[in-house]
N, C-alpha and C positions, 0 to 999 in steps of 0.2 A: 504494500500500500504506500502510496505516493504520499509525503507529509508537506505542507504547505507551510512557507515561508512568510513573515511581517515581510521580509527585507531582502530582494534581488542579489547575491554578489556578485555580479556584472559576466560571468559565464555560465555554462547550462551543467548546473548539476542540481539534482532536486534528494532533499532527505526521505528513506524509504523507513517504514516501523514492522516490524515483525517478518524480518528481525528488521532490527536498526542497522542503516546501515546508510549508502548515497547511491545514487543512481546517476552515471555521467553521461552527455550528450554525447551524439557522435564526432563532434568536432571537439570535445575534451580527454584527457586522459587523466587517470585514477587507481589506484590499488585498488585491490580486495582490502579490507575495512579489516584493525585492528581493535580487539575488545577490551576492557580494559573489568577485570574481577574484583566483587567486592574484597576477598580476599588478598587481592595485592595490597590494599588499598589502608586494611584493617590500622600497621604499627602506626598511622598518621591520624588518626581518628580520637576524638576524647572518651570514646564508649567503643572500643579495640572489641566489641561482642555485641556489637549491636546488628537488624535485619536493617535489608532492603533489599532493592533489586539486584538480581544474583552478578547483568552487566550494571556497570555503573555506568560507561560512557563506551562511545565507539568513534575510532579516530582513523582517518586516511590523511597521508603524510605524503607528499607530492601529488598533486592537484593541479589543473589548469589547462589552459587551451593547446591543441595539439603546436599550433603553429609557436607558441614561445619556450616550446623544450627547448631549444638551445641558447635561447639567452638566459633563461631563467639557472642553465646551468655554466655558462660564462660569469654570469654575476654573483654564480655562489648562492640564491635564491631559492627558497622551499616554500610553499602554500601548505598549509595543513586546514585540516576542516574536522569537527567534531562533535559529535552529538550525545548529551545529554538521556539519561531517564527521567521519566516523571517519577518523583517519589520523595523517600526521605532515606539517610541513613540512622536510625535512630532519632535521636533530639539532633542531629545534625541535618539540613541540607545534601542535594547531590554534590559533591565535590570532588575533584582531584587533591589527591596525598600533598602535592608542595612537593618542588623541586630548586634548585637553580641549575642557570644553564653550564655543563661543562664546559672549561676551555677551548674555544674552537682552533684545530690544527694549521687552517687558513691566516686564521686575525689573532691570535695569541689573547685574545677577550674571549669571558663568559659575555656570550651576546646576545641583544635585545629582542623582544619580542614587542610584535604588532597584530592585536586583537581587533578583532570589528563583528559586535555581535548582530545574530542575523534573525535569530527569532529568542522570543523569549528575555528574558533578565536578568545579566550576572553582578558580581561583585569579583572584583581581580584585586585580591589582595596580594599585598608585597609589603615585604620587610626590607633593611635593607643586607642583614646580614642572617647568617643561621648559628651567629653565636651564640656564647649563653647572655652579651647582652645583643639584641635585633638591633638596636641603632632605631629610625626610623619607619614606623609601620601604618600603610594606609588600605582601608575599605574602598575600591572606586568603582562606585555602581554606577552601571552602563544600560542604557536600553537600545532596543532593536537599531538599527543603523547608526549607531554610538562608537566611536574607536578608543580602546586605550591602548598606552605604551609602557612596558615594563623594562626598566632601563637595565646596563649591564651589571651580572654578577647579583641580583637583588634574588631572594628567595621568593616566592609565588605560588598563587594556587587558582582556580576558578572556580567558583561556586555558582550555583543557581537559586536564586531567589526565590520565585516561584514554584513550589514541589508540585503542581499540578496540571503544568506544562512541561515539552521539552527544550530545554537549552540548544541552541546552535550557533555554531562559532566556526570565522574561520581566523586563520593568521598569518603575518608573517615571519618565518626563520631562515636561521643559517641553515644550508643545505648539508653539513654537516654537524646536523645540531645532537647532543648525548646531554643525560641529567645526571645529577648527582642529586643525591637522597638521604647519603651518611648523615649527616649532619643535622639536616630535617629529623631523620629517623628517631636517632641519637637523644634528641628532646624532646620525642613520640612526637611530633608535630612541629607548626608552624605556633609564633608565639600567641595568636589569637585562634579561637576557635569559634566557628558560626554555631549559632543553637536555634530552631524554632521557636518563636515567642508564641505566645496563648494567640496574638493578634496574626500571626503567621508569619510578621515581619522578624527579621535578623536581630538579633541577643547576639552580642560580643561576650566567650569567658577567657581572662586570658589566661594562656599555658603556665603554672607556676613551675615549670623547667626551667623557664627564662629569669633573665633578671627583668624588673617592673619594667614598661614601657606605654606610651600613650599610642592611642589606635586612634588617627585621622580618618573621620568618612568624610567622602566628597563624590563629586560627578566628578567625569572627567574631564581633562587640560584640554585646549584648543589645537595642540600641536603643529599649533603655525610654521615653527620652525623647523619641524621633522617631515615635511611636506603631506602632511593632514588636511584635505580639501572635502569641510563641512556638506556630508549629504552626497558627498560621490565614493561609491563603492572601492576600498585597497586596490580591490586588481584592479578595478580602472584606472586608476592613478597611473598603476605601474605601465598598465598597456598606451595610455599616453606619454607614458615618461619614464620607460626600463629600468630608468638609475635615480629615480626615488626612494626607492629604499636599500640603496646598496650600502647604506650607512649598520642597514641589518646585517650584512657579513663584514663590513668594515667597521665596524665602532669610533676606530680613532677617527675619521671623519667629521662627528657630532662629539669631539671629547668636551670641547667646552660647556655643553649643554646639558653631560649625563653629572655634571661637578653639581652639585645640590638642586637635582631633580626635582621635579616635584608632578606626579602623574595626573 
């Protein structure tokens, strides 16, 4: 069954349910679809035993129109696309565990992510470190054709707001992108944790693994400066403009900008 989007991402791929998974145009190309178990998922959880749905999310990690496989992989460029369950894990929302990006072999930087959510409502949180103390940590909830950026090296996660839709996202990475989890792990989480409030809305607890920190909510940045063009879909950017986001496999390009970020 064909699942219907708020938000176009400017190529023809459509979200399919049962299973989850995406469905590509003839003129796109796409993996088979990876799953992602609530049991992976468990050591990063505040309730490591709680139910939910047995997939938690399902991801395809190179994405997009046939005709820019090769710039896309000139410029060191990845699309990823991924889709959400309806549901809850326990008192938690659907989420992914928290990662940050490994060192990329290419740019010598743990490198940035570019989100743009396409149905439904997340929260991309980031810390800015996965020590024991986070440094800096923000909530930035985004709705349907809303982009955010997660700048280099920052720990992260995506949440869904809504337990009673599904989340869809896509974004942009390094085409050599790996995570690291140690660390995450190591704290059983990220220094905050989402919980469902009575009212349905998001309850912040925070991780006492960590040392104290304040949790910033906000919408997200305008990202004028990282070539963020209000109301038109990432890939389109890119397909107008290839090297809009080459700053996502080059980081040092935009260093002055990632020095006291603010998403």
């Amino acid at each position: 069954m064909i699942h219907k989007m708020e938000v176009l991402p400017g190529f023809n791929i459509s979200p399919t349910s049962n299973p989850m998974g995406f469905k590509y145009g003839d003129d796109c190309f796409g993996p088979v679809v990876e799953n992602r178990w609530l049991d992976d998922i468990r050591q990063s959880l505040s309730d490591p035993k709680c139910s939910g749905p047995e997939i938690v999310y399902t991801i395809a990690m190179d994405v997009g129109k046939k005709i820019h496989k090769p710039i896309l992989n000139e410029l060191h460029l990845l699309f990823g696309v991924v889709m959400y369950a309806a549901g809850t894990l326990g008192k938690e929302p659907i989420r992914s565990q928290g990662h940050i990006h490994k060192l990329s072999p290419k740019s010598g930087w743990s490198t940035p992510e570019v989100y743009e959510i396409w149905n439904g409502e997340a929260v991309i949180y980031m810390q800015e470190t996965a020590q024991d103390y986070p440094g800096r940590c923000f909530a930035v909830y985004a709705k349907a054709g809303e982009v955010v950026i997660v700048p280099p090296g920052w720990a992260h996660a995506t949440i869904s707001v809504n337990p009673k839709e599904a989340l869809i996202f896509g974004a942009w990475c390094d085409r050599q992108y790996g995570f690291e989890y140690e660390d995450v792990r190591k704290h059983k989480g990220l220094a905050w944790y989402p919980l469902i409030g009575d009212d349905n809305k998001i309850d912040w607890l925070q991780n006492g693994n960590y040392k104290k920190s304040k949790l910033i909510c906000k919408g997200p940045n305008n990202y004028a400066s990282l070539g963020i063009n209000k109301g038109e879909p990432i890939y389109t950017t890119f397909e107008n403009n290839p090297e809009s986001f080459l700053y996502v496999a080059e980081p040092i390009i935009k260093a002055s900008i990632w020095n006291d970020f603010e998403p």
